[in-house]
MIDONU-273735 format. One record per residue (C-alpha): residue number from 1; x, y, z. Coordinates in steps of 0.05 Angstrom, whole numbers, always signed. Last residue first. Layout:
<atoms>
ATOM  fido       x       y       z
ATOM   NUM       X       Y       Z
...
</atoms>
This chain:
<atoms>
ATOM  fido       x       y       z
ATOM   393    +938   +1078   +2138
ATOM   392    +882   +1096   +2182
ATOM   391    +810   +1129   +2164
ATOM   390    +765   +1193   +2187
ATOM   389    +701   +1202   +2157
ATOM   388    +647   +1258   +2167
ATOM   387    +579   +1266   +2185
ATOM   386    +505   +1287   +2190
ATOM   385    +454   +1308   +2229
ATOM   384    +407   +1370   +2231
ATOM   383    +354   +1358   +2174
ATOM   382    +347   +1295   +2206
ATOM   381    +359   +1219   +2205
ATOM   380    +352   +1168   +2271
ATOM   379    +356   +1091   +2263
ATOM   378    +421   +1099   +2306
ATOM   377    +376   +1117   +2362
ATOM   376    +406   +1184   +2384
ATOM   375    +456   +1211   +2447
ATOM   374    +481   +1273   +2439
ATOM   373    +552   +1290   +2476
ATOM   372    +582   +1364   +2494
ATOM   371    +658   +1367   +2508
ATOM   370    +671   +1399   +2449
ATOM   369    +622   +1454   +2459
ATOM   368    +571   +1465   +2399
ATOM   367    +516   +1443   +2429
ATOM   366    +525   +1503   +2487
ATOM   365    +526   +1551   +2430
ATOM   364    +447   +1527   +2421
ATOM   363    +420   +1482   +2365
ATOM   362    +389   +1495   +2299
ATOM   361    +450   +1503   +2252
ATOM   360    +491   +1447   +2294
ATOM   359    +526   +1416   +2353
ATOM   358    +594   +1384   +2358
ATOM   357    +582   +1309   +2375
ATOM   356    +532   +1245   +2352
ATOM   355    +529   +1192   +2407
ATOM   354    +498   +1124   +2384
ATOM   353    +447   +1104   +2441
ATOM   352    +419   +1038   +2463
ATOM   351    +486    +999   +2489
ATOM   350    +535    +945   +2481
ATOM   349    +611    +941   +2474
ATOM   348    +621   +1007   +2509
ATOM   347    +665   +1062   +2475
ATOM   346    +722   +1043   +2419
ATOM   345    +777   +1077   +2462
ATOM   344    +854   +1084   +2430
ATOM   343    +886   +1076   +2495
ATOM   342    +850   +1093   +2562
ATOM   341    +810   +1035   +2559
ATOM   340    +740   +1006   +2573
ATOM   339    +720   +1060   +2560
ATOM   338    +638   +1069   +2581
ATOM   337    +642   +1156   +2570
ATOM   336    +620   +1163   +2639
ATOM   335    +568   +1148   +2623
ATOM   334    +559   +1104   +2564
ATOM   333    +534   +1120   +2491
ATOM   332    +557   +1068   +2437
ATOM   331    +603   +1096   +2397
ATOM   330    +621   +1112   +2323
ATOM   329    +607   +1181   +2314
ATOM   328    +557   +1215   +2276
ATOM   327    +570   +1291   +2271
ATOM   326    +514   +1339   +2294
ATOM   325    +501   +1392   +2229
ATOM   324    +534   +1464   +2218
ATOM   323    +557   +1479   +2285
ATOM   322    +629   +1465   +2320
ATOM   321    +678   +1418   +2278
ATOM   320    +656   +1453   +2221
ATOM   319    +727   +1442   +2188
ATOM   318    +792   +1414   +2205
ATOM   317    +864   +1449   +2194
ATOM   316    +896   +1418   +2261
ATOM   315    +886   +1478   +2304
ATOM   314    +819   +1495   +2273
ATOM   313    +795   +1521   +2204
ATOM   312    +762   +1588   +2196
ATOM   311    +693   +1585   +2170
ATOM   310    +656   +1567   +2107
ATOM   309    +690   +1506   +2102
ATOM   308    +619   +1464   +2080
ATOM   307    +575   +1512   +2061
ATOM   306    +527   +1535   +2107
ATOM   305    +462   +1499   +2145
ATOM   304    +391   +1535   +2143
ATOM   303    +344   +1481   +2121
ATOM   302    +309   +1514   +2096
ATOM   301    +320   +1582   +2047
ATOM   300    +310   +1642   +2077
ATOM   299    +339   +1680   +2017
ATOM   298    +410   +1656   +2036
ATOM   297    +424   +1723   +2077
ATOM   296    +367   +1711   +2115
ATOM   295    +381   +1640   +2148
ATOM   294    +445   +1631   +2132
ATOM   293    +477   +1699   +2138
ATOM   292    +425   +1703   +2192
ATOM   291    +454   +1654   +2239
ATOM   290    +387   +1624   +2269
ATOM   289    +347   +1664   +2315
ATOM   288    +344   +1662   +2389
ATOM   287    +378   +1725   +2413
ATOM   286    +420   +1779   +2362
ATOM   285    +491   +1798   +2353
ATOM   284    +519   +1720   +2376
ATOM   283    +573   +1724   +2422
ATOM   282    +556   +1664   +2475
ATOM   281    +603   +1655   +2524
ATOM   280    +554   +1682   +2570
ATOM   279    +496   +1632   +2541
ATOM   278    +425   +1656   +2549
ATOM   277    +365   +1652   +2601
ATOM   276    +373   +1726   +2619
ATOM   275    +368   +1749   +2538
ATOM   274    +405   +1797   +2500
ATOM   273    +477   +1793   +2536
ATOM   272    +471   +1722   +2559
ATOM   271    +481   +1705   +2475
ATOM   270    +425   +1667   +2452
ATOM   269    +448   +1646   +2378
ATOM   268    +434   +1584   +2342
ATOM   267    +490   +1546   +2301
ATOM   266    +535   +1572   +2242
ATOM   265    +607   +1570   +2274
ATOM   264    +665   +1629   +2271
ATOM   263    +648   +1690   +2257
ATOM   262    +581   +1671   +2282
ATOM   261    +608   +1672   +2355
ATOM   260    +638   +1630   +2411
ATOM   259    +668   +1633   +2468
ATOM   258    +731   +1594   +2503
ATOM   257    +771   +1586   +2449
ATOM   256    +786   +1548   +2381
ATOM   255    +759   +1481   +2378
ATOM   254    +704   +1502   +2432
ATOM   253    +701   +1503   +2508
ATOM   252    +775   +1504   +2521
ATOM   251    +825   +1453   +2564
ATOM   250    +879   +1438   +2519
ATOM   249    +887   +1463   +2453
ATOM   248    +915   +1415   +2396
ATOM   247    +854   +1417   +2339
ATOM   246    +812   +1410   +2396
ATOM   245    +763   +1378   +2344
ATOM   244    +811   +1331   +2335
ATOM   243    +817   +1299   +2399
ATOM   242    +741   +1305   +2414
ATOM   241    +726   +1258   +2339
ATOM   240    +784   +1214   +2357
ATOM   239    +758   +1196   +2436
ATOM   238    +683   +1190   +2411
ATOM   237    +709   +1151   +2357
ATOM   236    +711   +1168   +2280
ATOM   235    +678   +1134   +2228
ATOM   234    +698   +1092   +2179
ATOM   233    +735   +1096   +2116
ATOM   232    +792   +1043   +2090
ATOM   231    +855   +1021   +2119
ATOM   230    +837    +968   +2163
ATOM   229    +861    +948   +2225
ATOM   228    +798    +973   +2268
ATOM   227    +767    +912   +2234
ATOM   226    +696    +934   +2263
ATOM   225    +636    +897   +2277
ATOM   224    +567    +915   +2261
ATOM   223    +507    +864   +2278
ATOM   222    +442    +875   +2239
ATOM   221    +390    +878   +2290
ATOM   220    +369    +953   +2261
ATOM   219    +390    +961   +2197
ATOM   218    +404    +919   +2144
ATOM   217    +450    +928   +2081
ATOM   216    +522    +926   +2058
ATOM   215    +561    +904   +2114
ATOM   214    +628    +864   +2091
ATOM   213    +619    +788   +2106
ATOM   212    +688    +758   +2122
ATOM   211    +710    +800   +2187
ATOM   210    +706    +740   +2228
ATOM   209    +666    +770   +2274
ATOM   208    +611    +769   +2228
ATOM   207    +567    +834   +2196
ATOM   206    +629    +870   +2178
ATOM   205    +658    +939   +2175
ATOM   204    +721    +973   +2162
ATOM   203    +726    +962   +2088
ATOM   202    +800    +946   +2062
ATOM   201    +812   +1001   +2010
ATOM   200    +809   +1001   +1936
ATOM   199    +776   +1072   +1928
ATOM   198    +701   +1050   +1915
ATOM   197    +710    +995   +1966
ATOM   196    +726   +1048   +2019
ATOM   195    +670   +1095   +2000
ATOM   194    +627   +1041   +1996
ATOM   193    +646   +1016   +2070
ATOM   192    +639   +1083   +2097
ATOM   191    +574   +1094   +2062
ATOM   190    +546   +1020   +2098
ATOM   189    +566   +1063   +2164
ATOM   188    +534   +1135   +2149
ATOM   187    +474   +1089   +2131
ATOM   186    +471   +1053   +2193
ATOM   185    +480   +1115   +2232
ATOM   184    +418   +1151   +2200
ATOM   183    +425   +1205   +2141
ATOM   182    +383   +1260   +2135
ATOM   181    +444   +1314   +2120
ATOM   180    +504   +1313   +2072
ATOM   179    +534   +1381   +2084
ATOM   178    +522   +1437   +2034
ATOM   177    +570   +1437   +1968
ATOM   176    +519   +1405   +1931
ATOM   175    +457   +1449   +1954
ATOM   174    +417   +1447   +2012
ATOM   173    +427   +1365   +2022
ATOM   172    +390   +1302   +2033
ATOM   171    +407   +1226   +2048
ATOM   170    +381   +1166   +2001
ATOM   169    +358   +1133   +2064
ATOM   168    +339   +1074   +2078
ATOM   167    +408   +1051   +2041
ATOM   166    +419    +979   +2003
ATOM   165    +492    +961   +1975
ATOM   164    +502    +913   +1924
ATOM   163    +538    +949   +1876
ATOM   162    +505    +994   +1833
ATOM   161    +476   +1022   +1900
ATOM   160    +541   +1032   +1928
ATOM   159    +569   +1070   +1871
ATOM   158    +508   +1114   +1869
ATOM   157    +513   +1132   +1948
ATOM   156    +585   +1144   +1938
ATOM   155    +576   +1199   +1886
ATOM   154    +516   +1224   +1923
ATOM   153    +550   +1227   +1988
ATOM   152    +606   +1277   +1963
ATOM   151    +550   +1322   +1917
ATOM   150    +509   +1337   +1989
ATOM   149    +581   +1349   +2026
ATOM   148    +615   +1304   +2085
ATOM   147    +646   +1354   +2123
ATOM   146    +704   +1373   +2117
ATOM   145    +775   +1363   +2121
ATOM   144    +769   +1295   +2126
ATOM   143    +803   +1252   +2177
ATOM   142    +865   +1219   +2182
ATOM   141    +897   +1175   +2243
ATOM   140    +951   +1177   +2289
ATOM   139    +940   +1137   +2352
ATOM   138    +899   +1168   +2414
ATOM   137    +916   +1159   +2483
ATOM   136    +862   +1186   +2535
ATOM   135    +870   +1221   +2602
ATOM   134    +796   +1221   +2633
ATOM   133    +763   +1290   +2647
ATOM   132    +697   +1267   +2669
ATOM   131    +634   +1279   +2610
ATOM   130    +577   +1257   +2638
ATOM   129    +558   +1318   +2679
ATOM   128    +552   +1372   +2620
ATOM   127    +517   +1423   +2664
ATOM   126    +563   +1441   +2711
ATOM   125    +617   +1477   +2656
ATOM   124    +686   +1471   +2689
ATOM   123    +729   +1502   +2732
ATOM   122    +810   +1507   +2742
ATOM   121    +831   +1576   +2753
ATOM   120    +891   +1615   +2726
ATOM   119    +853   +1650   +2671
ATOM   118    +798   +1600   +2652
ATOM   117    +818   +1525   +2649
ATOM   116    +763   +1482   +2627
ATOM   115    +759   +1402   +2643
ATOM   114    +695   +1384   +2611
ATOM   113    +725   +1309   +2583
ATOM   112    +785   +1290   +2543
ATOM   111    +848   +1305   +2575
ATOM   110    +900   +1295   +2514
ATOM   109    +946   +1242   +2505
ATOM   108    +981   +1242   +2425
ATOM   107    +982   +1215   +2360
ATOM   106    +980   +1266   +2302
ATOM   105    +910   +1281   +2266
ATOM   104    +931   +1276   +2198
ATOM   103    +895   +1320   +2152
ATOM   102    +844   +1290   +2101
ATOM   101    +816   +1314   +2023
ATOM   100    +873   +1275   +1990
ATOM    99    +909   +1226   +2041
ATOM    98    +979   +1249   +2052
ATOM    97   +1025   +1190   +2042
ATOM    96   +1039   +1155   +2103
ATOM    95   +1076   +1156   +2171
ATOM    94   +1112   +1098   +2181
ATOM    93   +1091   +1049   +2236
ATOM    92   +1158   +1006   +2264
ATOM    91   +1123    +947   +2301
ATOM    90   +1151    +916   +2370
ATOM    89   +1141    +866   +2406
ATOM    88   +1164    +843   +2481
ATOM    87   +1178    +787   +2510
ATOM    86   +1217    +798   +2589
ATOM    85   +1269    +841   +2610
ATOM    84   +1271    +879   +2549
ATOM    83   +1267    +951   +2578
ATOM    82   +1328    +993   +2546
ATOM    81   +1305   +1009   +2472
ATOM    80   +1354   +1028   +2435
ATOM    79   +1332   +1072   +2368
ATOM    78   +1369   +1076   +2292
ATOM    77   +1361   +1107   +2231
ATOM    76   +1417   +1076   +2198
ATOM    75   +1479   +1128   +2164
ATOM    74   +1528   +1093   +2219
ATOM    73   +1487   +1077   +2285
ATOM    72   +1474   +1141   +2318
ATOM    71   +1426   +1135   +2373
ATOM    70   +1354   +1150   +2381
ATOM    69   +1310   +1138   +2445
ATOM    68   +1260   +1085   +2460
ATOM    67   +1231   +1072   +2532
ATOM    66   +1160   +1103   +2507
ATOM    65   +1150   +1055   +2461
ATOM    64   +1085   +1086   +2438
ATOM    63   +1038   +1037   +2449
ATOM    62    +999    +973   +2418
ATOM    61    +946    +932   +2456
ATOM    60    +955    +866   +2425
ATOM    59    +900    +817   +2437
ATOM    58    +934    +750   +2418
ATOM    57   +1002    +779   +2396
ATOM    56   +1031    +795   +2471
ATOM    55   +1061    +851   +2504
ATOM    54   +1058    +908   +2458
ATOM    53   +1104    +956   +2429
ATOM    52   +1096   +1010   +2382
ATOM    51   +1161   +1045   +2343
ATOM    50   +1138   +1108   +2303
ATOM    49   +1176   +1115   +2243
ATOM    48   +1184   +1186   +2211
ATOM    47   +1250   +1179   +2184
ATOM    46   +1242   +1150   +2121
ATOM    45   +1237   +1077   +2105
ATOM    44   +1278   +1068   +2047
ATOM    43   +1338   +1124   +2053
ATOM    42   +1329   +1118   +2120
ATOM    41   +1355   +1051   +2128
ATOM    40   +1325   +1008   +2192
ATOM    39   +1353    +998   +2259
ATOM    38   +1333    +977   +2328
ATOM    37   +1372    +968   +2385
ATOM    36   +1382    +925   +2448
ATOM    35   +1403    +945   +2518
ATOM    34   +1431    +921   +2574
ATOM    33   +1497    +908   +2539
ATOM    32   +1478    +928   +2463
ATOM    31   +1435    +877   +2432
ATOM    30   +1430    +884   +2353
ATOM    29   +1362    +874   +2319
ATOM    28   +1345    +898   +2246
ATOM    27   +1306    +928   +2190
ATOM    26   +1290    +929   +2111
ATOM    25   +1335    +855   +2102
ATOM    24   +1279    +821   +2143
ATOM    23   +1272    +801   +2213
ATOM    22   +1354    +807   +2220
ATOM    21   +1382    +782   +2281
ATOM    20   +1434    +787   +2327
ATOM    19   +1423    +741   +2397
ATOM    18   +1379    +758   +2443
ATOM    17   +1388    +756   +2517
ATOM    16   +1323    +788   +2548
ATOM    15   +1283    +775   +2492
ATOM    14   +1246    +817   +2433
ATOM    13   +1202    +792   +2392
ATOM    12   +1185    +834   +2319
ATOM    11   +1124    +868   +2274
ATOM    10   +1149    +908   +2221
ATOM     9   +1110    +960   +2175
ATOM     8   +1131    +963   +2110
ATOM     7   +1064    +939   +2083
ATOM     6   +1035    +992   +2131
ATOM     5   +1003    +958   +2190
ATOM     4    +931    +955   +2197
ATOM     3    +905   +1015   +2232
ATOM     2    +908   +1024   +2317
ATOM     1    +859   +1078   +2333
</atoms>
């Protein structure tokens, strides 16, 4: 998801023909025969800039510049870029400070979808039949370790309420360091926002176009837009959410593998090996019963979700992302998937449905598969359903 520029960030027009140029002392333009180059001081800037380019500034779309390559230019950091046969822009993202409690989910195509590669052949898992593989672009982004916990949304949920902001629900939890649970998509939303205003970030929602009336309150028939520019708290997309939860693998069932087991995800077991009707890829020790080190082990005590990081983190450090509690996302539901883009996808403009991903305590091993999409009423809060943020720079 494209965030707001960094306040180092650089946006720039490139011609065919240009003369040399400085947009600001921090970074300049040479042109270099058929070429023309880029070049900003390391020493201020780092050397982690990604270079974007779009086509226009009305609706930019921005990309990876994939024409770019480096080249020595005295102790700059430099790049030439080679097509600039007609306008182009360009903006030099820098990779930001680590945000406390998130990972940075690196940008990167992936094949979303139920595309599944066992051994040497090609297959896929019939029963999920709105989910095509589709070659998606995502931009960098963060997103929380974890879950968000009980003790998490209460410290929020108390600033926003001293402040203006009105919840149906007040949102539930085992125990503090338990996930947040019975909390609808409106709420997870208005939390974002408060969580975002609490740390002096730009809120990502609005009630207006405009992006002048931050969303507080309302539910249903409350209009949500979002400034997909700003820096603070939001939810992830259908597209981030899958991305990350493959923590960088290509093609498997869950964020680690191809089968899953209570080593590594609390959800409901019904392994094919105890019952007919079950799941092969399913390793549970026992058929239809909850994980018992939740279930039995914690006194019986409902509901029976775990501590938040209780199990082995995937590829890119996260959390949960299979079991525990369904994760709101920010989408519409469409089939398949309703992008309207293969860069950075928001999901359809309209719809009935919110789609919540990656299974949970009291659903099956087949919830848990990355691939696998829930669609709810956003009005919608249970003991199985919760969330987590992501955010840009």
């Amino acid at each position: 998801m494209q965030t707001k520029p960094h306040s180092l960030f650089i946006a720039l027009a490139l011609l065919a023909g240009v003369h040399p140029m400085l947009a600001q002392p921090a970074l300049g333009i040479v042109p270099t025969n058929n070429q023309v180059m880029l070049f900003w001081p390391g020493s201020t800037h780092g050397t982690n800039g990604v270079l974007q380019s779009a086509t226009n500034l009305v609706s930019p779309n921005w990309l990876p510049a994939t024409d770019a390559f480096p080249v020595a230019y005295g102790s700059q950091i430099a790049v030439a870029v080679t097509n600039v046969t007609s306008a182009r822009f360009f903006r030099l993202s820098l990779v930001p400070p680590t945000a406390a409690g998130m990972v940075l989910i690196p940008a990167g195509s992936f094949t979303m979808g139920n595309y599944l590669i066992i051994g040497n052949t090609v297959t896929n898992d019939p029963d999920i039949d709105d989910a095509d593989p589709t070659n998606i672009y995502v931009s960098a982004f963060y997103m929380d370790v974890n879950l968000v916990s009980s003790n998490q949304w209460a410290g929020v949920y108390t600033y926003a309420t001293s402040h203006g902001y009105g919840f149906v629900y007040a949102g539930l939890g085992k125990a503090a360091n338990h996930p947040v649970h019975t909390v609808d998509w409106w709420d997870c939303v208005k939390w974002c926002n408060a969580r975002s205003e609490q740390a002096g970030l730009t809120p990502c929602y609005y009630t207006n176009a405009e992006m002048t009336q931050v969303y507080t309150s309302g539910e249903s028939g409350t209009p949500v837009y979002a400034n997909w520019g700003a820096n603070g708290y939001r939810l992830p997309t259908e597209a981030e959410w899958e991305k990350a939860a493959r923590g960088g693998l290509s093609g498997q069932r869950f964020p680690w593998g191809n089968t899953i087991s209570w080593s590594q995800a609390n959800y409901y077991g019904d392994p094919l090996s105890l019952d007919p009707y079950g799941y092969a890829y399913d390793l549970a020790t026992a058929v239809l019963v909850y994980d018992p080190a939740f279930s039995g082990g914690d006194n019986g005590n409902y509901p029976y979700t775990s501590p938040v990081g209780s199990f082995p983190a995937n590829g890119y450090g996260l959390n949960d992302m299979a079991g525990n509690v369904f994760e709101w996302c920010w989408d519409w539901y469409g089939t398949p998937y309703g992008q309207p883009t293969n860069a950075d996808p928001t999901g359809p403009a309209t719809g009935i449905w919110r789609v919540l991903r990656g299974g949970s305590w009291v659903a099956y091993a087949s919830d848990a598969r990355v691939t696998y999409r829930v669609l709810s009423y956003a009005g919608d809060a249970t003991y199985q359903r919760g969330f987590r943020c992501v955010r840009g720079f």
